[in-house]
N, C-alpha and C positions, 0 to 999 in steps of 0.2 A: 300155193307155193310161196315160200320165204326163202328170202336170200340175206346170210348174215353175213357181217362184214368181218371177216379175221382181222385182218394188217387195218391199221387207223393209221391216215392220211397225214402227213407233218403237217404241227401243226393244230391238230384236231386236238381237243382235251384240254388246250392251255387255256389262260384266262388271257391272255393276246391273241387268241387262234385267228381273228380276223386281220392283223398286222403283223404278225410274226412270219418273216421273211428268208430266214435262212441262222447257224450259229455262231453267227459272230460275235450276238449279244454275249455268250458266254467266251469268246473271246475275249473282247472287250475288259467283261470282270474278273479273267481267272486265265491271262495271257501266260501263253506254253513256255516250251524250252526254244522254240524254232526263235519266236519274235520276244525278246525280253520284255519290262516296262522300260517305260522311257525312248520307246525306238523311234525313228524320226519315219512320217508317213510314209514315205518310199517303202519303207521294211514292210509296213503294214499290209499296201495294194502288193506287195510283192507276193503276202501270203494270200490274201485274197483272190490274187488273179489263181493261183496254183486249187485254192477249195470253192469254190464259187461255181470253176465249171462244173463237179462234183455235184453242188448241190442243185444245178439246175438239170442236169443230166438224172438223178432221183425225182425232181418236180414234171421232169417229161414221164417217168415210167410210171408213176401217179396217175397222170391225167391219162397215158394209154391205158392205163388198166381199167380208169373210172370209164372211158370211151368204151373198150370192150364190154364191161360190166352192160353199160346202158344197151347195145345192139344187141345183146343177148333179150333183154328186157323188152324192147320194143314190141315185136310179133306178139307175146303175152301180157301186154300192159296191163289188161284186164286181170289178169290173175294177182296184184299188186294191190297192199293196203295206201293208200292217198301218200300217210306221211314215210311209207319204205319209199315211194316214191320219191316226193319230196326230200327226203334223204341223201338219195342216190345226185338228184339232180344241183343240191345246194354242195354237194362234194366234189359232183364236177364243174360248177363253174369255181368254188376257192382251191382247185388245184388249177385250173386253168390262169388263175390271176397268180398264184403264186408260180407259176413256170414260167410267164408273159415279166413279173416282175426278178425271177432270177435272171432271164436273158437279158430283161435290161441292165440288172447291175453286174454280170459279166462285159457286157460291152463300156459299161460306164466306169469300171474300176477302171479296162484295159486304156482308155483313152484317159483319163485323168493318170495314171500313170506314166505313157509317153507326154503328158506335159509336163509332170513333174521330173522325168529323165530331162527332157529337153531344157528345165530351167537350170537343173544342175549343170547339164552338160555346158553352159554360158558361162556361169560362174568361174573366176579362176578358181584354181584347185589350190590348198596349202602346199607348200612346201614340205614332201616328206624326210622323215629326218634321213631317210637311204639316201637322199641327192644333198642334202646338206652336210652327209657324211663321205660323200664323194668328192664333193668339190672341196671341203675339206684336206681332202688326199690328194688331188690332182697339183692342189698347191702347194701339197705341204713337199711334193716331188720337184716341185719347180723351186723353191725354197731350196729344197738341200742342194738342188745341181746348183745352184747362185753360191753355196756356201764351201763346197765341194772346188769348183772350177775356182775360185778367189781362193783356197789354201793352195792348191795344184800348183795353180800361178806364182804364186805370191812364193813360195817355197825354190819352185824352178828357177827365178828369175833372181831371187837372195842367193842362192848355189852361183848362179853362171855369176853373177859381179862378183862374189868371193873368188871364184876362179881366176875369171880378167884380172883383178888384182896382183894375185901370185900371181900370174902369167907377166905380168907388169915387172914386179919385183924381180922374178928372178931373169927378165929380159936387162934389166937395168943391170946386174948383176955380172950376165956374161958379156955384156962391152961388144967392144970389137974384138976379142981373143978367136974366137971361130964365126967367121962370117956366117955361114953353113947353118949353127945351133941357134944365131941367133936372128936371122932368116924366115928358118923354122919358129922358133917363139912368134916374130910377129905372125906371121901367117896365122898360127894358131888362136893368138888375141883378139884376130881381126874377125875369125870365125863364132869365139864365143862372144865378143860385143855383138855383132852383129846376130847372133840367137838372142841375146838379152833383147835389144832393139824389137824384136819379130813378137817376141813376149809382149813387151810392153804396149803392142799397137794392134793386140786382139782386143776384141770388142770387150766391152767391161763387165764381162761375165752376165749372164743372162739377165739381166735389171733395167726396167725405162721406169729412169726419173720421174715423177708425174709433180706437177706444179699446179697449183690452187684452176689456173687460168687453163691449161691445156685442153684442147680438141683432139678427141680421136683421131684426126687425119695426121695433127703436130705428131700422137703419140705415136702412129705408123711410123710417120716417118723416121723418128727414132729409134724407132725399131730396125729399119732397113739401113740405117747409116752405121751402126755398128759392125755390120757386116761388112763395108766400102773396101777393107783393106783385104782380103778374103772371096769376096762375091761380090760381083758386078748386081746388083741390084736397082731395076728403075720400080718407082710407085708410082701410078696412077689411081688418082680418085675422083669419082663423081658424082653426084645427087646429095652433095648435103652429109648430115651426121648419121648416126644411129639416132632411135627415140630410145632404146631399154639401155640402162647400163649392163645389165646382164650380156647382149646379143655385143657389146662395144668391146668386155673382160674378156669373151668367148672369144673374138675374131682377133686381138690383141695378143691371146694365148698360142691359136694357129698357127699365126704370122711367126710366133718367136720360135715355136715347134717345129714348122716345115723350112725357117731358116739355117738355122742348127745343123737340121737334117743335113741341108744341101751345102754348109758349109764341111762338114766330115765329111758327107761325102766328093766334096770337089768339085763341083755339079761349074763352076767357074763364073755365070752369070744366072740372072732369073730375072721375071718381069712377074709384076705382083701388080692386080688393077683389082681393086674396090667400086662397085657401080650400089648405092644407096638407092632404091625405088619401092616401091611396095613391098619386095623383099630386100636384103642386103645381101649381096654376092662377092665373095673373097675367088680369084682366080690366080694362084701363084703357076707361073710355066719356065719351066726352063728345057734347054736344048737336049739336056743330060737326061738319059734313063734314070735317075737317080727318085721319081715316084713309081717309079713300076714297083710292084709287089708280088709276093706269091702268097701261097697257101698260108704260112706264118706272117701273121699282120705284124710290123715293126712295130716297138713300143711307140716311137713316138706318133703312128699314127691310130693306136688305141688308147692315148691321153688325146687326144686330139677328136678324138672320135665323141668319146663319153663326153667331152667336155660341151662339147656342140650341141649333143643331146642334152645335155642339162639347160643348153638355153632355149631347145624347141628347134632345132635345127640339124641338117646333116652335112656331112662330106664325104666325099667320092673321089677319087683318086683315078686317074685317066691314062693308058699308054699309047701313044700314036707316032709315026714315022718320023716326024721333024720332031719326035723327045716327048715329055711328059709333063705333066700339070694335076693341081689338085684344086678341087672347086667345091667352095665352103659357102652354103645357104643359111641364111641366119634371118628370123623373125624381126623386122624394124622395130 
């Protein structure tokens, strides 16, 4: 009895058949569409982990087949010429090494690829141009309100002194001839000074001066003193500076954001405390429901939002019985 061999074992026939290990080799030389040239190792174990178990899952049904062949053979060994034997026997132990060596390099790729994830994941990451095209925008909105509010101003405030003016003029005008009309003038003059005045003593439009010399705490508090006439504002701060200027720009941004807010809205006072420590925590509260939110996020707390994000950071907006608060995490 002869038993031939249909299917040839990978591997068998090549002039490597004793080292020939799986086809990567022809990766290697003649890489597909999946993994271009030039791709950085990651790409590479990324394909290999996904063909590898592939091919060690064929090096298992190999070696069961050569397994079954040989039990078959056993009970009639004698019926076998020396070298069908010998055949049989040197096919099962090089599928047996090359199944023992695909499970190693299934297990070997998967663990050199979590170190090479986990090296990457260390590294900071560049800046993609989506976030440098964001912050871009976030400023370039903070920019127009600055340029926006200083024409508004500056427009209003030239109207009412032209006004005061003639109101002047033609009070000088009517004398004492009606007590009554010109009565009425002043009263009225003393209404539009006094609106010019109210003009002139809003904070100087959304802008903190920054000086060679300035600390993040100096620039808070500029930030909250333009508000004085407007919003009772106290700042507390404590542990020291920021280390990133990114997380210093972000919290600087907030502050100008959720002030605004609570100036439109009337909110009357607010307490703003900074604590520096392993994280940096921005807590502004005031008494006012004036952070409560609904279903539609106010703009200004979706510039506020992105903007946090963009320095690795969140905020959260809080509503509770004695009024509301918004508390802003930011990476030291």
């Amino acid at each position: 009895m002869t038993i031939t061999h249909e299917r040839q074992a990978p591997g068998e026939g090549r002039h490597d058949a004793d080292t020939h290990l799986g086809p990567w080799h022809e990766w290697l030389e003649a890489p597909g569409q999946d993994v271009p040239e030039g791709s950085p190792p990651v790409a590479w174990l990324d394909r290999l982990e996904v063909e590898l178990p592939r091919h060690a899952a064929a090096c298992h049904d190999d070696e069961n087949r050569l397994i079954a062949q040989w039990q078959h053979m056993l009970p009639i060994l004698t019926e076998f010429f020396p070298r069908e034997i010998e055949r049989v026997v040197a096919s099962l132990l090089a599928a047996a090494a090359r199944r023992g060596a695909a499970d190693a390099l299934v297990d070997m790729v998967r663990a050199e690829r979590l170190r090479l994830t986990a090296q990457h994941a260390d590294l900071p990451a560049p800046l993609p141009a989506e976030d440098a095209a964001l912050r871009r925008l976030l400023h370039g909105v903070h920019d127009d309100r600055v340029a926006t509010s200083r024409s508004v101003t500056g427009d209003m405030l030239e109207a009412l002194c032209s006004i005061a003016l003639d109101l002047e003029v033609t009070e000088k005008r009517a004398g004492s001839h009606d007590d009554d009309v010109r009565h009425s003038l002043e009263d009225l003059h003393a209404h539009v000074t006094q609106a010019a005045e109210s003009l002139r003593l809003l904070p100087n439009n959304v802008e903190v001066r920054v000086a060679a010399d300035d600390d993040v705490p100096t620039l808070a508090s500029r930030c909250t003193a333009r508000y004085a006439n407007r919003l009772d504002v106290q700042l507390q701060w404590s542990g020291g500076e920021p280390f990133t200027t990114e997380s210093a720009e972000a919290l600087l941004f907030v502050l100008e954001e959720a002030l605004s807010h609570l100036r439109n809205a009337t909110a009357g006072s607010a307490s703003v405390d900074v604590s520096v420590g392993p994280d940096m925590i921005l807590t502004i509260w005031t008494p006012s429901p004036a952070f409560e939110t609904s279903d539609d996020e106010p703009l200004w707390l979706l510039r506020s939002r992105m903007r946090v994000q963009l320095a690795g950071g969140w905020v959260e907006p809080t509503t509770g019985a004695d009024g509301s608060s918004l508390v802003v995490r930011l990476p030291r």
